[in-house]
N, CA, C and O atoms as a GROMACS GRO file, in nm:
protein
  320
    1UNK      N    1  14.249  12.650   6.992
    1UNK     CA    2  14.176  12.538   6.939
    1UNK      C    3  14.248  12.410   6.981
    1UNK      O    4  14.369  12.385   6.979
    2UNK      N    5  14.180  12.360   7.007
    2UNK     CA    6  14.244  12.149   7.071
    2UNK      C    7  14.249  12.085   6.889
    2UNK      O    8  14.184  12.100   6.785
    3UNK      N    9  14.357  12.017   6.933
    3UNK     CA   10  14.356  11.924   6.807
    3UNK      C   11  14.218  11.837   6.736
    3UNK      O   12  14.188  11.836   6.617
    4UNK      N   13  14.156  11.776   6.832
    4UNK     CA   14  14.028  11.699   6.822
    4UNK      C   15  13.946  11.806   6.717
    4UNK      O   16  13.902  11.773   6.607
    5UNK      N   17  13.936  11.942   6.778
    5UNK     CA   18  13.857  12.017   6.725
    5UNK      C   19  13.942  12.048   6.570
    5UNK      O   20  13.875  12.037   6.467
    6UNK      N   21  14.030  12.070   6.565
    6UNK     CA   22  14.100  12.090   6.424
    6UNK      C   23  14.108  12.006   6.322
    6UNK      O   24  14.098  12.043   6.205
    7UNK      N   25  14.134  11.847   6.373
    7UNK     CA   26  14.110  11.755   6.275
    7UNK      C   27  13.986  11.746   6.238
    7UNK      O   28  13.978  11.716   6.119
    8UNK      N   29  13.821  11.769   6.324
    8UNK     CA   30  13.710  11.750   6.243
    8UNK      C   31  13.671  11.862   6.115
    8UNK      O   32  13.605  11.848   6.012
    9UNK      N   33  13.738  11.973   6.170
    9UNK     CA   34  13.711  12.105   6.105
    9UNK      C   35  13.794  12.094   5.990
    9UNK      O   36  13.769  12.178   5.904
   10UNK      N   37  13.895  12.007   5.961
   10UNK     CA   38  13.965  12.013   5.866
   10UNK      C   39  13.955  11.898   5.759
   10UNK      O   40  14.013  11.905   5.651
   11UNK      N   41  13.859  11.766   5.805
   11UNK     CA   42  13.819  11.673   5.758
   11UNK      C   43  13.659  11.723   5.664
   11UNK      O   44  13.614  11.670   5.563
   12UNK      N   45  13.607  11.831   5.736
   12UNK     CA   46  13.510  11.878   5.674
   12UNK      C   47  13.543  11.988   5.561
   12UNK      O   48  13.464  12.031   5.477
   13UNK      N   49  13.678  12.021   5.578
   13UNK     CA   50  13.718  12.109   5.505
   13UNK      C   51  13.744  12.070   5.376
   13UNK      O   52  13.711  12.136   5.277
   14UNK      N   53  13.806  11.959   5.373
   14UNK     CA   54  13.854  11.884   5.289
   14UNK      C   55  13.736  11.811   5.224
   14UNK      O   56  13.754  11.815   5.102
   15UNK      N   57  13.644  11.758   5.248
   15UNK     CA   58  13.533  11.690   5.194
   15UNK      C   59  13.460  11.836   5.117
   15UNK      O   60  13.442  11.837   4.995
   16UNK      N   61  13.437  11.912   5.174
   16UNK     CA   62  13.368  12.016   5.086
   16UNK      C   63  13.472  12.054   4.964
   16UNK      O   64  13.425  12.072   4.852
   17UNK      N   65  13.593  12.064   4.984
   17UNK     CA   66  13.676  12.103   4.860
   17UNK      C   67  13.713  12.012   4.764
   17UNK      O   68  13.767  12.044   4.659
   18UNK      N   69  13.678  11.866   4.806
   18UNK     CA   70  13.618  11.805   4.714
   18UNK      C   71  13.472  11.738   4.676
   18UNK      O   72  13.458  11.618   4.652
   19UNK      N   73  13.397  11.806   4.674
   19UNK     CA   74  13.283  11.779   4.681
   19UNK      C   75  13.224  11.663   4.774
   19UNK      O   76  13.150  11.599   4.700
   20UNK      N   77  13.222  11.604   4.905
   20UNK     CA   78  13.237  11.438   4.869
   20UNK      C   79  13.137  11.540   5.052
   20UNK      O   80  13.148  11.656   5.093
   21UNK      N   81  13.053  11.415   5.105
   21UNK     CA   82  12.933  11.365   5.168
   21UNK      C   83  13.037  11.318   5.260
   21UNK      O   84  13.142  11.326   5.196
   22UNK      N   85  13.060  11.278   5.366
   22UNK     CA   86  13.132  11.256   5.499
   22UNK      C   87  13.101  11.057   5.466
   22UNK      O   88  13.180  10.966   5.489
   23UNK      N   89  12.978  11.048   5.414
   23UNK     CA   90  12.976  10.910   5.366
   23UNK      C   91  13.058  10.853   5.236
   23UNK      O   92  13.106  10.742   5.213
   24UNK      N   93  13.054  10.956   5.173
   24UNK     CA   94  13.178  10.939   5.047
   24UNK      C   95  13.269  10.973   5.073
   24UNK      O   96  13.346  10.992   4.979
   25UNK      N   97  13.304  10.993   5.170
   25UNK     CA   98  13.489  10.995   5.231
   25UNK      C   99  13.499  10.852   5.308
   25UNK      O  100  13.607  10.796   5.287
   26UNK      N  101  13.434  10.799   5.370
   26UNK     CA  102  13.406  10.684   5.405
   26UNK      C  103  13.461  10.558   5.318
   26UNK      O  104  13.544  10.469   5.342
   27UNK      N  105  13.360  10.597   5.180
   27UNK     CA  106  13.418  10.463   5.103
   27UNK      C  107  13.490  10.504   5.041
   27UNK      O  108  13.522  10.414   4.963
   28UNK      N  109  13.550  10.600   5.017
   28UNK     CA  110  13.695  10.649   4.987
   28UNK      C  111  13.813  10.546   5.048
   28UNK      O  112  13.885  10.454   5.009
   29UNK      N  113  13.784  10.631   5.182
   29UNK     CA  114  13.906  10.582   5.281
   29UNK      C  115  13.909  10.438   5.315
   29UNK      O  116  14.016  10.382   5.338
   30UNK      N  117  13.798  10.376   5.319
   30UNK     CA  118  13.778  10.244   5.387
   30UNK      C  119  13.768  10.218   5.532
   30UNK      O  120  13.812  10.128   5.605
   31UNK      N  121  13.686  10.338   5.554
   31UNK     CA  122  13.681  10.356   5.728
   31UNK      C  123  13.546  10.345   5.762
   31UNK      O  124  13.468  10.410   5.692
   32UNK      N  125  13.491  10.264   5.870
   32UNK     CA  126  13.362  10.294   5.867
   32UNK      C  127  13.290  10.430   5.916
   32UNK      O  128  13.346  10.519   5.979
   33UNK      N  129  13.150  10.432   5.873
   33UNK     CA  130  13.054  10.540   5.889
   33UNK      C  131  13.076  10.574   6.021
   33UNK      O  132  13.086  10.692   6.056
   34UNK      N  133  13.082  10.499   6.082
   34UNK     CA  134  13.039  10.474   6.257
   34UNK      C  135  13.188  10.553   6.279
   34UNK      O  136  13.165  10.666   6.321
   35UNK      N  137  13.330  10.528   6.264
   35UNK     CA  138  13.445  10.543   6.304
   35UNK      C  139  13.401  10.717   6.256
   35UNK      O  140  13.360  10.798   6.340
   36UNK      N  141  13.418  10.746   6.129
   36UNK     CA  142  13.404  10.892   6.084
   36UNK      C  143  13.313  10.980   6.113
   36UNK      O  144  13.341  11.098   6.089
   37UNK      N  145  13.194  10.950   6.166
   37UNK     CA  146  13.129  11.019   6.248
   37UNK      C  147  13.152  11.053   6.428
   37UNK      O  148  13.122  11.140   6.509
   38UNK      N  149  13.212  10.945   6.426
   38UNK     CA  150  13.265  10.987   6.581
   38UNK      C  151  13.361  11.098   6.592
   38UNK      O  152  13.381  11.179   6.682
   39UNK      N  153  13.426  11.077   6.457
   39UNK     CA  154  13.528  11.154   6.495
   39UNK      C  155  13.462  11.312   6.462
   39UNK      O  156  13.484  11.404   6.541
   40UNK      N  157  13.397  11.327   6.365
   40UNK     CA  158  13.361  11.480   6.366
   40UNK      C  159  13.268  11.496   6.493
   40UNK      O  160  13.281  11.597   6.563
   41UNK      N  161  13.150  11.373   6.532
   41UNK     CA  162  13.095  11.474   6.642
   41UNK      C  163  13.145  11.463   6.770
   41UNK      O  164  13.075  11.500   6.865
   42UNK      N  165  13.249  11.420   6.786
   42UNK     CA  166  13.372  11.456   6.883
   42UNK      C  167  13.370  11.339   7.007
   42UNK      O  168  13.449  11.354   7.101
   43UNK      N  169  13.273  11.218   7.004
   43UNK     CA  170  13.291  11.179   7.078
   43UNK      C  171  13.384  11.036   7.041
   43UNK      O  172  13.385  10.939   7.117
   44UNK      N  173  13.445  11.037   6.940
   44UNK     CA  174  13.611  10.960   6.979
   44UNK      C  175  13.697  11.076   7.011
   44UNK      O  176  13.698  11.191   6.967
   45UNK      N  177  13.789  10.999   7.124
   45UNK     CA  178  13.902  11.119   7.154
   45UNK      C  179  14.022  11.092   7.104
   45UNK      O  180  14.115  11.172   7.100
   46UNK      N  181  14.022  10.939   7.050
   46UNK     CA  182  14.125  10.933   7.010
   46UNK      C  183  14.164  10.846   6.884
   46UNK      O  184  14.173  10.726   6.859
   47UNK      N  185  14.184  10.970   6.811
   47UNK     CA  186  14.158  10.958   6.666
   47UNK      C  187  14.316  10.904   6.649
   47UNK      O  188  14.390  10.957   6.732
   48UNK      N  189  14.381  10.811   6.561
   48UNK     CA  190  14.482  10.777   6.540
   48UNK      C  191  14.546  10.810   6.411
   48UNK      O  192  14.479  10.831   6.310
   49UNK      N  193  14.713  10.814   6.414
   49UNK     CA  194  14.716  10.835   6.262
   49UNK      C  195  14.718  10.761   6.203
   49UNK      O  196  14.777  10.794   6.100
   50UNK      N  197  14.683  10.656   6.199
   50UNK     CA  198  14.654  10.528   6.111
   50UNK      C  199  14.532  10.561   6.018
   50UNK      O  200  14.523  10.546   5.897
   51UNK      N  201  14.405  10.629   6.140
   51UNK     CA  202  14.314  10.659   6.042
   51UNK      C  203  14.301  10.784   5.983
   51UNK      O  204  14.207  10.799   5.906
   52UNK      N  205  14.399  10.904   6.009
   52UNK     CA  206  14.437  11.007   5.932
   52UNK      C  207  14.479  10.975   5.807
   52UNK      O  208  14.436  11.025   5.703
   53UNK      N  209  14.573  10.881   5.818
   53UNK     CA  210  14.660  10.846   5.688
   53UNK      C  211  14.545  10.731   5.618
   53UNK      O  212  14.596  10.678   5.518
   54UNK      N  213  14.438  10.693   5.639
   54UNK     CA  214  14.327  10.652   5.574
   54UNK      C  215  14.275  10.718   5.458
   54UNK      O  216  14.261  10.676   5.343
   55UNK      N  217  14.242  10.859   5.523
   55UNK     CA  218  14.140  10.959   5.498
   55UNK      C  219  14.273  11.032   5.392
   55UNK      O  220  14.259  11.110   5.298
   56UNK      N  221  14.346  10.998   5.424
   56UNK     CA  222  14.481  11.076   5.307
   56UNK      C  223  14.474  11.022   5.197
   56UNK      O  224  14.472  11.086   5.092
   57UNK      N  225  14.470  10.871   5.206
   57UNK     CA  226  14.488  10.757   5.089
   57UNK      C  227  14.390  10.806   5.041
   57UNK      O  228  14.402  10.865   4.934
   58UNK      N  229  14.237  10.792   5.118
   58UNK     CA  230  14.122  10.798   5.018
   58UNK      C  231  14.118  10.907   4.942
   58UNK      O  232  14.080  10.892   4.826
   59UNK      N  233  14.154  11.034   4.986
   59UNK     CA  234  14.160  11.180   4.939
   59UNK      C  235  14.256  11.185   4.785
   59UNK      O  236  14.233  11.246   4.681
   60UNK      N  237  14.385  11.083   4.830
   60UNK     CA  238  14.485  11.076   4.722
   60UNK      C  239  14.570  11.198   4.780
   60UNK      O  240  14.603  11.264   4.681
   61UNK      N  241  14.621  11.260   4.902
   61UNK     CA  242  14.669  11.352   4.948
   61UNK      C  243  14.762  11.282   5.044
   61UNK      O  244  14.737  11.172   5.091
   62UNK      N  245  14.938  11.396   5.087
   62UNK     CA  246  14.977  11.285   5.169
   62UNK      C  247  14.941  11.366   5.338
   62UNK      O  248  14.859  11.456   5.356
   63UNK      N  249  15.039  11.296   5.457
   63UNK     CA  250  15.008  11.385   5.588
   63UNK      C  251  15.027  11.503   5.577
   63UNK      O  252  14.931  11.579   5.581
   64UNK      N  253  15.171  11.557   5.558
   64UNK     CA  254  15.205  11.688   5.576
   64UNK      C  255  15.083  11.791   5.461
   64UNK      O  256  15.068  11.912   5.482
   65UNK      N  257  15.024  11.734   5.372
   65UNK     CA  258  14.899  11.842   5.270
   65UNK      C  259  14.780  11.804   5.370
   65UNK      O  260  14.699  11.893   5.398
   66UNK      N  261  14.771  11.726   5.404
   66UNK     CA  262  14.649  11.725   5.569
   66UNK      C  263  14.665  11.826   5.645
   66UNK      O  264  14.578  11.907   5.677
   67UNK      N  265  14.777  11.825   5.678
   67UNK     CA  266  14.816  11.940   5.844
   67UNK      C  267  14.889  12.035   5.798
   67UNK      O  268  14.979  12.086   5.865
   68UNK      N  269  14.861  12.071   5.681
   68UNK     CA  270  14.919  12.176   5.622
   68UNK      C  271  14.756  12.319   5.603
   68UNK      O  272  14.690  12.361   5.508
   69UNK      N  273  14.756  12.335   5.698
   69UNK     CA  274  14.613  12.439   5.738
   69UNK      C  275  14.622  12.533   5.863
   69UNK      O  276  14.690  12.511   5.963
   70UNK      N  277  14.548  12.633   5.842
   70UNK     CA  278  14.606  12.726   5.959
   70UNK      C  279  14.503  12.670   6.066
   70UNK      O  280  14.504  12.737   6.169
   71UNK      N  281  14.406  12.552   6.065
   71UNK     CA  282  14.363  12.502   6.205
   71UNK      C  283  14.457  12.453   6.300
   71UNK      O  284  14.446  12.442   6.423
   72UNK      N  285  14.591  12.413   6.193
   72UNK     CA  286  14.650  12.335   6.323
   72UNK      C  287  14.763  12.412   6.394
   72UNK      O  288  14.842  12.356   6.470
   73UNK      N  289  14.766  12.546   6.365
   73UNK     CA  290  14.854  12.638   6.422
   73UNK      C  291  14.799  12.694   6.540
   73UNK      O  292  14.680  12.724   6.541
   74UNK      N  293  14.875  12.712   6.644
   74UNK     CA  294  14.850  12.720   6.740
   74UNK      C  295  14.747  12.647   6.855
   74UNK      O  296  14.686  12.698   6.949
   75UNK      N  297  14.753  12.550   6.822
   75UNK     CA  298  14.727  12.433   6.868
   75UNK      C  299  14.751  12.438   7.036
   75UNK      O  300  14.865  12.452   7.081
   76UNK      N  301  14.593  12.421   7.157
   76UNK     CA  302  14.597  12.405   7.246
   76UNK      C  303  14.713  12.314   7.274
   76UNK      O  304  14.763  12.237   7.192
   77UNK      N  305  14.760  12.334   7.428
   77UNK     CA  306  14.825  12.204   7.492
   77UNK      C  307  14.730  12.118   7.572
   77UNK      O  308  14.647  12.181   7.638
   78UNK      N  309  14.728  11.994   7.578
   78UNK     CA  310  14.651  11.916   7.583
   78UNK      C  311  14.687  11.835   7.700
   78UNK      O  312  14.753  11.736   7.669
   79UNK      N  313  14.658  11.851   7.851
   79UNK     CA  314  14.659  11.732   7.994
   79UNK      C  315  14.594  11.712   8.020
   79UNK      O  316  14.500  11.786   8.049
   80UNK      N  317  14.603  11.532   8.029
   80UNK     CA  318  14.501  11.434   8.054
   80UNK      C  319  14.578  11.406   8.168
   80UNK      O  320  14.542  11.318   8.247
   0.00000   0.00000   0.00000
């Protein structure tokens, strides 16, 4: 699995385990609609941790309980 693909799968993961609409993670985090949808349907590539640690604040969770999931194990290597 590529990272890109692990962070959306795990952003959705997280919204379902707390009940919350990909738009109510939104005004959670303070990120726009437009930014958080790119990122699940994959066409931003480059998601930053600025806006990871967004989606943390809004959640009330810190990084390491983000990337603490077996998506991000074994993690493609990635050349651009």
């Amino acid at each position: 699995m590529r990272i890109k693909e692990a962070l959306q799968l795990r952003i959705i993961e997280l919204c379902n385990k707390n009940d919350l609409t990909l738009n109510g993670l939104c005004s959670l985090c303070g990120i726009t609609q437009s930014t958080l949808h790119n990122m699940i349907s994959g066409r931003n590539n480059s998601v930053t941790v600025a806006t990871v640690q967004k989606i943390c604040d809004g959640l009330e969770i810190d990084l390491p309980t983000f990337f603490d999931s077996n998506l991000f194990r074994n993690i493609e290597q990635e050349i651009y």
